[in-house]
N, C-alpha and C positions, 0 to 999 in steps of 0.2 A: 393533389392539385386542386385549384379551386374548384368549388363546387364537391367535391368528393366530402362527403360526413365523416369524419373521423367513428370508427367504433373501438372500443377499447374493448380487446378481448381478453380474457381470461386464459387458464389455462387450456392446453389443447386435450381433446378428447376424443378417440377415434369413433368417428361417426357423431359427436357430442354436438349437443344443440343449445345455441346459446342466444342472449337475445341484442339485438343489434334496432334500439328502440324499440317500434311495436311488432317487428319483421323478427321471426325466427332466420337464423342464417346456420347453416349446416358445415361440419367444420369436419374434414376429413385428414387423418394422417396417414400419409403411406411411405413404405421401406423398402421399395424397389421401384424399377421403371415401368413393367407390367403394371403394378397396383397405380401408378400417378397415370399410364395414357387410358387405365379405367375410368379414373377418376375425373379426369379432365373434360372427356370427354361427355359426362353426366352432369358437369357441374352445371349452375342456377345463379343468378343475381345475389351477391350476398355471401354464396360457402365460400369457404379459406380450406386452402390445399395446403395442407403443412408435411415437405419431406423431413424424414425421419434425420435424425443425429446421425451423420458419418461422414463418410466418401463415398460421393458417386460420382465412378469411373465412368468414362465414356461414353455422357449423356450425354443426347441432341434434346433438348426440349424444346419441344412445342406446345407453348401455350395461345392457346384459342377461346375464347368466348367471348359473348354480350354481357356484359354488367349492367348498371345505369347508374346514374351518378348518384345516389344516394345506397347505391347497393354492388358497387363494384365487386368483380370476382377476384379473389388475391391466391397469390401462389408466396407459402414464403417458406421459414426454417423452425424447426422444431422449436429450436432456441438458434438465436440469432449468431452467426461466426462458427455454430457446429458443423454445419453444412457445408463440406468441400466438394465443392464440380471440379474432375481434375482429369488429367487426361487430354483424350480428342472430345471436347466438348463445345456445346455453345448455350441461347436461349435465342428463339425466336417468340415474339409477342403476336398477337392477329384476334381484329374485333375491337371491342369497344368497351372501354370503362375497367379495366386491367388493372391490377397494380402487384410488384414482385417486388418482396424484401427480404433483406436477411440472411442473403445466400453469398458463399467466397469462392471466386475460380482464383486458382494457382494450383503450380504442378502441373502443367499440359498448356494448349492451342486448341484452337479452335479449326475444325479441319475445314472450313467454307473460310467463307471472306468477313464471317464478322462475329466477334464474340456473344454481342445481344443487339437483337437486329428490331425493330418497330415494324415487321411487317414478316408473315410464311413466305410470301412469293410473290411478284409483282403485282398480282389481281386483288393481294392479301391484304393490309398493310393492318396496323393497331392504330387509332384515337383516342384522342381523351383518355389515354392508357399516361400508367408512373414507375417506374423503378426506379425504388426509394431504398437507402440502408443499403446498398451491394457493394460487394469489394473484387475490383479484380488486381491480382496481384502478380507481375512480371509472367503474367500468361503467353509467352512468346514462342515462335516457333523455330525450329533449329538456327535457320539460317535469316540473318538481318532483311535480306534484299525482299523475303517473301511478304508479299502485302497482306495487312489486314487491319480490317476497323474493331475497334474494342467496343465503341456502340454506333449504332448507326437510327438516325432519329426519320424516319418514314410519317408518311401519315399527318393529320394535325392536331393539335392540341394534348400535347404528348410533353411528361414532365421527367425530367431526369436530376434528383435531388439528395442531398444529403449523402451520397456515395463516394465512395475512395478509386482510385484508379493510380499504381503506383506503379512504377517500373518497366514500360515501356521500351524493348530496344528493337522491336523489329521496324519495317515500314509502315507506313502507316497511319491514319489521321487517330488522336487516341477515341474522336466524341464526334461523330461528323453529322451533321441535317442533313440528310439527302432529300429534294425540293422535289415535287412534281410542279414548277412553275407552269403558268402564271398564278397558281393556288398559293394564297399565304399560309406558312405553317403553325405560326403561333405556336411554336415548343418556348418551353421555360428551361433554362439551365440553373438550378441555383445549388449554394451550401454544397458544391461538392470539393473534395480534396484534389487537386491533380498532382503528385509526386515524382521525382527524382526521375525524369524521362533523362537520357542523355542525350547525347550528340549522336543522332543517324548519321551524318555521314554524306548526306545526298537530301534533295528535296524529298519531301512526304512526312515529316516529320512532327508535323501540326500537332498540338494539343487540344486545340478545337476548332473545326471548319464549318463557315456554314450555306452553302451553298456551294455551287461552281462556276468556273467565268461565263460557263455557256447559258446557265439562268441568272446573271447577274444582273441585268437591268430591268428584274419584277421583286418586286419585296416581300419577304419571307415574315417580318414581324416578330420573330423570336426574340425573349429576352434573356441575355444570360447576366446574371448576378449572384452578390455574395458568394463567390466563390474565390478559393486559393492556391493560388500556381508556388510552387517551392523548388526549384530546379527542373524546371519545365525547358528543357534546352535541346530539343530534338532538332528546331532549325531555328532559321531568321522569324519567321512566322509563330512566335504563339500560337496567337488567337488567328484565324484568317477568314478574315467577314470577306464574304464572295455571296453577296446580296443584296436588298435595298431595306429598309427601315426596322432597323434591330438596334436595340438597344445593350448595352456592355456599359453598366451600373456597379459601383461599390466591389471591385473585386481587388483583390490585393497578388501580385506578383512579387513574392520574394525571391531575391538573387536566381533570377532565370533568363538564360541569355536567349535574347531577342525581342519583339514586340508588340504590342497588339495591332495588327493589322488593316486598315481600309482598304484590301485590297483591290474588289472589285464593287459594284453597286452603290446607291445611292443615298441621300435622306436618311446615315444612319446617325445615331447619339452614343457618345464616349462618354462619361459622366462620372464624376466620385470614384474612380480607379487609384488604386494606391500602389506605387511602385517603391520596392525598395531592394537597390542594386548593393548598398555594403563594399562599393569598390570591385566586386566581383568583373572580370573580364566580361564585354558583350554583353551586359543589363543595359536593356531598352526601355523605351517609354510607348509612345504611339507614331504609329505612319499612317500620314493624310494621305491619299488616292481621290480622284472623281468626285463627284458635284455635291454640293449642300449639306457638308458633314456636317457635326458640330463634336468642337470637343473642351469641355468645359468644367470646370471642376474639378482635374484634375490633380495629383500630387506626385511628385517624382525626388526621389531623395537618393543620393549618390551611387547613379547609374553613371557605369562609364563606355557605354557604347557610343559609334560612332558613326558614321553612314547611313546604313540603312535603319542601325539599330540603334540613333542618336535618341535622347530623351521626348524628343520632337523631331518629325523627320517627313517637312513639305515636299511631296515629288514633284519632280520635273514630269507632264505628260507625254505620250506620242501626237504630232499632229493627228488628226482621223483615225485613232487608233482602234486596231481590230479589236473584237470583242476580251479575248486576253491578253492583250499587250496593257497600257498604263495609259486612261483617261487622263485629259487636265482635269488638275483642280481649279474648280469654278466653285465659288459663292462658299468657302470655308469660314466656319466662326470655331474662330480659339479663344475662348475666355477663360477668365479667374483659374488660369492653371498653374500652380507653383512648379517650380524646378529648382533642387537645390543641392551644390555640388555636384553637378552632372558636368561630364565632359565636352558634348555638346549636341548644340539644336542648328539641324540642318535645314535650311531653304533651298529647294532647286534640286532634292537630293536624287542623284542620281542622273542628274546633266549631261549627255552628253550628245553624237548627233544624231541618235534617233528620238533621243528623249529632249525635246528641246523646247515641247511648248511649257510657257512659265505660268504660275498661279492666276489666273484672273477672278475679281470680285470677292476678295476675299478679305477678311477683318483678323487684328491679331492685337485682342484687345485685356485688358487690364489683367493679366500676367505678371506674375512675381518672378524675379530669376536672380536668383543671389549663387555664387560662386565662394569656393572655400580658396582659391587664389586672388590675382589681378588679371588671369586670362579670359578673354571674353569666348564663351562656349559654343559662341554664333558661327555659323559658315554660312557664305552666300554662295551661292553658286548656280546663281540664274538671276533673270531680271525681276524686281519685287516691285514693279510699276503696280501689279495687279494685287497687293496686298495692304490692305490699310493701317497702319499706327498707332496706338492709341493708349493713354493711359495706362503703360505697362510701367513697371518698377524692376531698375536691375541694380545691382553692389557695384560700385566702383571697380573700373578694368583701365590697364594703362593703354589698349588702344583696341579703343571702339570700334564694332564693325559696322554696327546701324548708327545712320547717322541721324535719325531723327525719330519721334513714337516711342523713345524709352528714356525716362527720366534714371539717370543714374545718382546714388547716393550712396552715404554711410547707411547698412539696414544692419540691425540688430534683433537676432532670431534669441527665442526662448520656447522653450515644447510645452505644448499645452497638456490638458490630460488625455488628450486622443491621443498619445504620442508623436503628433507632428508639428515641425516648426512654423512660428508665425511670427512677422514681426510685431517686436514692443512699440515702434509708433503707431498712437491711434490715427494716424494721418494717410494710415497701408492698409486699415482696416476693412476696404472694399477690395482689395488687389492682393487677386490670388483665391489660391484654393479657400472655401469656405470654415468657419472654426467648427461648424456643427458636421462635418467630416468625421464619419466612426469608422475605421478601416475594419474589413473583416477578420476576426482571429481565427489561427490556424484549430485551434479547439471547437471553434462554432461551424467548422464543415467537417466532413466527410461521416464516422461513425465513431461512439464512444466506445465499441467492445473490439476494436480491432488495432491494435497500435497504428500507427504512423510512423515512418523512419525519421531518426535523428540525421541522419547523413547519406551521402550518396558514395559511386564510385567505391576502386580497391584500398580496403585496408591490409594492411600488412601487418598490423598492430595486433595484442592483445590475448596472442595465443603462448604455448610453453616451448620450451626451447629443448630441443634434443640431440644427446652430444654423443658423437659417435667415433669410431676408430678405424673402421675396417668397411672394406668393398660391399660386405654383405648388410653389413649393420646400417650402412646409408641407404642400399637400394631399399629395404624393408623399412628405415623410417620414412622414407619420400610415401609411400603406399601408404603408411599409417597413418599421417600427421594431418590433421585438421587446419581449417584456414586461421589463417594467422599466424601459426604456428611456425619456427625459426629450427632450422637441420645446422645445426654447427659441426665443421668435421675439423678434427685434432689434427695438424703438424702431419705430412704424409701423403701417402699416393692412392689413390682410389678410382679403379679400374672399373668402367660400366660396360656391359656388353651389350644389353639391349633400352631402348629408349628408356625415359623415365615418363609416366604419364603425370601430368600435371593440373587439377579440374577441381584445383583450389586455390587460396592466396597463399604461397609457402616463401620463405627468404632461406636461400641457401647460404650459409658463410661461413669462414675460417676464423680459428681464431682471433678473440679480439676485433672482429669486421674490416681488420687493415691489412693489404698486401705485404710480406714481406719475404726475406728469403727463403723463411720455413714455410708459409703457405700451404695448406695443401691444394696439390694438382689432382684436377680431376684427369681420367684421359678414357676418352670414348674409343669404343670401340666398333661402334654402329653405324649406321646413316645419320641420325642424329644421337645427341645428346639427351635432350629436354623436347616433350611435343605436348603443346598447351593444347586442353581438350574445355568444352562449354566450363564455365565457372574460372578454368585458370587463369592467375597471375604469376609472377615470378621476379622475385628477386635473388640477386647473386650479389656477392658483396666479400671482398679478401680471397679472393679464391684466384686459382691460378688453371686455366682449360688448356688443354695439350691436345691436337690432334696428331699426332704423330703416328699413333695405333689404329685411328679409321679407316675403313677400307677406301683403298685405290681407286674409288670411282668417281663420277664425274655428280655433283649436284649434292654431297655432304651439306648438312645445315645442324649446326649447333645447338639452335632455337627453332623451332618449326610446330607448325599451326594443324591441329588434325583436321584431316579434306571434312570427315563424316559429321562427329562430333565439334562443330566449328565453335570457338571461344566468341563469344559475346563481350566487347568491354573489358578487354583486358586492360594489364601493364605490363610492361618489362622495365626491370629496372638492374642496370648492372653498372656496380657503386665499387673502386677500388680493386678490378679485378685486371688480370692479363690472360690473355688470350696470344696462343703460340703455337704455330707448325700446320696453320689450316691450309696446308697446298700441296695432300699427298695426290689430288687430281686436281682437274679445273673444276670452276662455280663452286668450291665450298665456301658456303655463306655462314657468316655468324647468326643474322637473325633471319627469316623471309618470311613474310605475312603476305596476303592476298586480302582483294578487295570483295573476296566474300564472306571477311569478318571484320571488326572494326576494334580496334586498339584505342583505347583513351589515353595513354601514353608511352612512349620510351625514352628511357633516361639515360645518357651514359655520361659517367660523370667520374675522371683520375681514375682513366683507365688506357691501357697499353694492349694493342693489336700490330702482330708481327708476322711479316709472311702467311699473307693471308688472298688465294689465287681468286675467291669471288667477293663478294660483297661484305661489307659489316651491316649494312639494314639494306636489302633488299626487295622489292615488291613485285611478286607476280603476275600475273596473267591482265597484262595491261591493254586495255581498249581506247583507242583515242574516243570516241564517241559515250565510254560508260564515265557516270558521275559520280559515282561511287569511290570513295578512297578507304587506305588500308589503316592510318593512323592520327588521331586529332593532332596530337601535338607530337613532337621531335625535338628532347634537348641533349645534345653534347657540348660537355665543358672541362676543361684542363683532361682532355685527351689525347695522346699519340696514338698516329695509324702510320705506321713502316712497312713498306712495300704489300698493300693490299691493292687488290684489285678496283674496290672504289669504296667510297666513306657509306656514301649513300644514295639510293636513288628513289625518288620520293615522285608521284603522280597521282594527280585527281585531276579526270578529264571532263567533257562535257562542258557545258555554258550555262549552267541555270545558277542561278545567286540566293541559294538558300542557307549556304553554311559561311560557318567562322574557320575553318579549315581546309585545308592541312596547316599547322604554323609547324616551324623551323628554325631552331635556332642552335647556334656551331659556336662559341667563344673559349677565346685561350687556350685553342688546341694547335698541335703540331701534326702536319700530312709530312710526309717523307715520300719521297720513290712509289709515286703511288699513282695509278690510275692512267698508266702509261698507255697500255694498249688499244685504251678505249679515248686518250685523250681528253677525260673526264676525270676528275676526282671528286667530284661532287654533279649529280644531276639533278634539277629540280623542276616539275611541271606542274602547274595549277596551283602552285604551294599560295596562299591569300595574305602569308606572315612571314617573311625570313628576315633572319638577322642573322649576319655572319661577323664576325667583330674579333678584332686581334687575335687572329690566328698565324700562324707561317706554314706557307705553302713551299715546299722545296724538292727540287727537279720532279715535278708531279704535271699532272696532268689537271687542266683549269675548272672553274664554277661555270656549268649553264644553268642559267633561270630561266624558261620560258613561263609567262603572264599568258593565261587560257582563260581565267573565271573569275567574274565581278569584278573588286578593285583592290588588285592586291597590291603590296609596299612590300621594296624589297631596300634593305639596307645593307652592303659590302663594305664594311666601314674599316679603317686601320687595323685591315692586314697588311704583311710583307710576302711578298711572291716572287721566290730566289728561283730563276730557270724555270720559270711556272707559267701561262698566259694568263693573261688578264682576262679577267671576267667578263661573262656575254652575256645580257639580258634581251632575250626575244620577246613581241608581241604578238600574238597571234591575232586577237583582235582590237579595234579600236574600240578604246570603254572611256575616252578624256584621259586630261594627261597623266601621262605617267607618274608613280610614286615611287621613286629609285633613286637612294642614296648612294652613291660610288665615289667617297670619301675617304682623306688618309690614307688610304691604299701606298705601298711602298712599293715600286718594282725591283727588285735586285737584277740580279744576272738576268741578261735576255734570253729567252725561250727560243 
């Protein structure tokens, strides 16, 4: 951090003394935990604590000392990325002039509430301390819901730089400032990597927070820069500034659904931020909140979020609003910020009758917005009396929303050598993001001895394929076969008696991967079939499931989720398969997840379910008050369902507007006889995304959509409903008008 002297050290030597300018500094290695709380505790201004090359299991460290800024004490790795913290581990810092490199947690959690904490214990905290070079890598704890912070920034003047932090799935903020307000903190964030978080599921989900609403109106001072978010998609909230005068400078956001945040506090600066969405679902740009932001200089290149998470997205305030509820925005400057190909830039967003005070004193000035259609990306949706015009430039739209403040033309973009677009008139040459704009590259953060992932989410890809014959020869390759890897079973019948555990990416399939007469049937003989355990995926694909042989009992499931070992981010995908004879009791389900795991997707797609007494997707242990849900996405398409108990029933409850999730979507499928007893054939609660589109409904039981959280759209579009009700869409609360398409719709025989 500034002010710290860099020393270049040599090689390490136990007990070796080496020179650090005119200061000897004492450099100690140790190979166990005894030998470092020796040492720590002896150390002086100046030594370097180097643990040894391995694994250390089940270390709490505590690092405590005084350094001074010319002579910091450092804790780092023998060699840098040899050093695994793994296990129930963490790092607490405590004192002053600290600095830790070179060390990698993954393989474990941390058993407190924070992986590396800037402080032993309230009365403790670290200053002027840096952890620099660290990598924590999907260090998570069994289950999603259990909270914890990966670093948590105490104290002041505290630098967190050049480190990796990749794969995030539990709760939790990944990078949080915790303020002792009205004390500004002056932490730096820079050069680090944030990676491949997914979708939590529920609020908490941050990648970086810094403050809270309850210190929001004292300034914290922190600056976070040069750093790079790459599928940073935990929630709506990126980044969530929850304080007053921080600055968020030159950071680049690739394809990471949601935004950087003004959530709460004041007087902060957005500056040289580089967004690039790629068309990706839910890529956001910034949201304005509360008084005297500024956001300027910005770049945003084909993001297609919307709402919250539009490329630009002015809120609507609460009148006198409580301390965490939504200040107006008062006194906002947007300048020189491009936007190009984004979906769109929201005014008022989030309008409705509690949120109803409009922008006032606020400027929206020489702005670039060029569009790759003729639709204008603008939404109004409040009154814009309180925001001023000016000298912007937008591409030609066939029907404008502002009607005055932007000059529309023919613009003609070409990419500079920063890699981003500028228009070729020198007459645009003031308007818009700046050419001296160097976006950060994903090489210039995080560490250069540790990879970085090329992708996220399950592959199914890439493994060997193993072909089998016989009952015994498929349960032994299920247990052998590595992720990726494909179980093909020959023409024939293949009886299982007890589960299969599943705590990899495996694709089960039949010959050729297409259903046919010869297919082979699996046929269970257990409570379930298939139980995804941490790590599983699963695909099925040509294959044909029989329960016919299952036991008599009541609550059979197909697909099922282990309570202990709970899957993190799965799929399921079952691709050309039949399923047959699931009703030798009641509630045998084909698939059931709970919402104390979280599934990135299920797919079913030209596949036939017949006599089937409980659900084909079913979700567990449902709480109207938890916010939690079981699965992001839901897609069935050119599927039959014949006489099952229901298609699916889908829930995520609660009110807080942090996710893009649950989405749903049903197209070109056939229901038959189905969903009688329940009157339901389809149920859907909190779902934020549904599409139901050319299906036939016949003598079945109807669609409920109940709308619970933020602003969902629901489209029922050109189905036919032969002896079937017509769709119900309920409101639970009032959020502005409804988004509910109930279109083309056929009714046949009346219900």
């Amino acid at each position: 951090m500034t002010g710290f002297r860099e020393c270049r050290l040599g090689l390490l030597f136990i007990a070796g003394v080496i020179g650090c300018g005119a200061v000897a500094a004492k450099e100690i290695r140790v190979g166990d935990q005894a030998a470092y709380a020796t040492a720590v505790k002896q150390a002086q201004p100046g030594d370097v604590i180097a643990l040894a090359d391995g694994e250390w299991r089940d270390f709490q460290i505590l690092f405590e000392g005084r350094g001074t800024a010319d002579r910091p004490i450092t804790l780092t790795a023998q060699t840098k990325g040899r050093v695994l913290i793994t296990g129930k581990s963490n790092l607490r810092l405590a004192g002053e002039y600290l600095v830790v490199s070179g060390l990698v947690f993954r393989d474990g959690h941390t058993p407190t509430g924070d992986v590396i904490s800037f402080r032993r214990d309230s009365k403790r905290p670290a200053s002027h301390s840096r952890v620099t070079e660290v990598v924590i890598d999907a260090f998570n704890p069994p289950e999603r819901s259990r909270q914890d912070l990966w670093v948590s920034m105490y104290g002041q003047s505290n630098r967190v730089d050049h480190s990796q932090f990749v794969g995030k799935t539990n709760a939790g903020v990944t990078l949080a400032v915790i303020r002792d307000a009205p004390v500004a903190d002056r932490h730096r964030i820079d050069h680090n990597y944030f990676g491949f978080r997914p979708p939590l599921g529920s609020n908490g989900g941050e990648t970086i927070r810094i403050g809270t609403s309850e210190q929001s109106l004292s300034a914290s001072h922190s600056v976070v820069e040069r750093n790079y978010f790459e599928h940073c998609d935990g929630e709506v909230e990126i980044v969530s500034n929850k304080s007053g005068g921080n600055t968020f400078r030159g950071n680049t956001f690739f394809e990471s659904q949601g935004s950087l945040v003004l959530r709460h506090g004041n007087d902060n600066l957005v500056e040289g931020n580089v967004f690039f969405g790629n068309g990706r679902p839910h890529t956001g740009g910034i949201r304005v909140i509360n008084a005297r932001q500024t956001v300027r200089g910005n770049y945003m290149e084909g993001v297609s979020g919307t709402g919250f998470a539009s490329a630009l997205a002015v809120m609507n305030g609460v009148p006198n609003s409580v301390i965490n509820r939504y200040h107006q925005v008062s006194g906002a400057r947007i300048e020189n910020n491009t936007i190009i190909d984004a979906a769109r830039i929201t005014l008022g967003a989030g309008a409705d009758a509690e949120r109803s005070a409009s922008p006032v004193d606020s400027r929206f000035e020489r702005n670039l917005i060029v569009g790759g259609t003729d639709q204008d990306p603008f939404l109004v949706e409040t009154d814009l009396s309180g925001i001023a015009f000016s000298g912007n430039a937008q591409s030609k739209v066939a029907k404008p929303v502002l009607p005055a403040g932007i000059a529309r033309q023919s613009i003609e973009l070409a990419r500079g050598s920063n890699g981003l677009l500028y228009p070729t008139d020198p007459a645009l040459a003031s308007i818009g993001a700046p050419r001296s704009l160097m976006p950060v590259r994903k090489e210039e953060t995080g560490v250069t001895w540790y990879a970085k992932p090329t992708k996220g989410g399950v592959d199914f890809s890439g493994g060997q394929t193993h072909r089998v014959t016989s009952s015994a020869a498929f349960t032994s390759a299920v247990a052998a076969a590595k992720s990726g890897d494909t179980i093909q079973l020959a023409a024939g019948e293949y009886a299982v008696d007890a589960p299969l555990i599943i705590d990899r990416a495996l694709t089960i399939a039949g010959a050729g991967g297409e259903l046919s007469a010869e297919a082979a049937t699996i046929r269970l003989k257990s409570p379930s079939l298939f139980v995804l355990k941490r790590g599983g995926a699963l695909r099925l694909q040509g294959l044909k499931v029989s329960g016919a042989a299952a036991p008599a009992q009541d609550g059979n499931v197909v697909i099922n989720l282990d309570a202990e070992s709970v899957p993190a981010h799965y799929a399921i995908e079952i691709l050309n398969s039949e399923f047959v004879a699931l009703n030798r009791a009641a509630a045998f389900d084909v698939v059931a997840v709970s919402a104390r795991s979280f599934g990135q997707r299920l797919e079913i797609r030209d596949s036939t379910f017949t006599n089937v007494s409980g659900a084909v997707l079913a979700v567990k242990g449902r709480e109207e008050s938890e916010p939690l849900y079981a699965l992001e996405t839901i897609e069935i398409s050119g599927a039959s369902f014949n006489n099952v108990g229901r298609v699916a029933d889908v829930f995520r409850g609660g009110r807080d507007e942090s996710t893009f999730g649950p989405r749903f979507t049903m197209t070109n499928s056939t229901v038959m006889n189905s969903g009688k007893d329940s009157a339901m054939s389809l149920r859907l609660s909190g779902v934020l995304f549904t599409r139901i589109d050319g299906n036939r409904f016949s003598d079945s039981g109807g669609i409920e959509v109940t709308h619970g959280v933020g602003f969902p759209q629901t489209a029922i579009v050109d189905n036919t409903f032969d002896n079937t009700a017509a769709p119900v869409v309920r409101e639970l609360y009032a959020k502005g008008p409804p988004r509910v398409a109930l279109e083309g719709n056929v009714m046949g025989a009346a219900k």
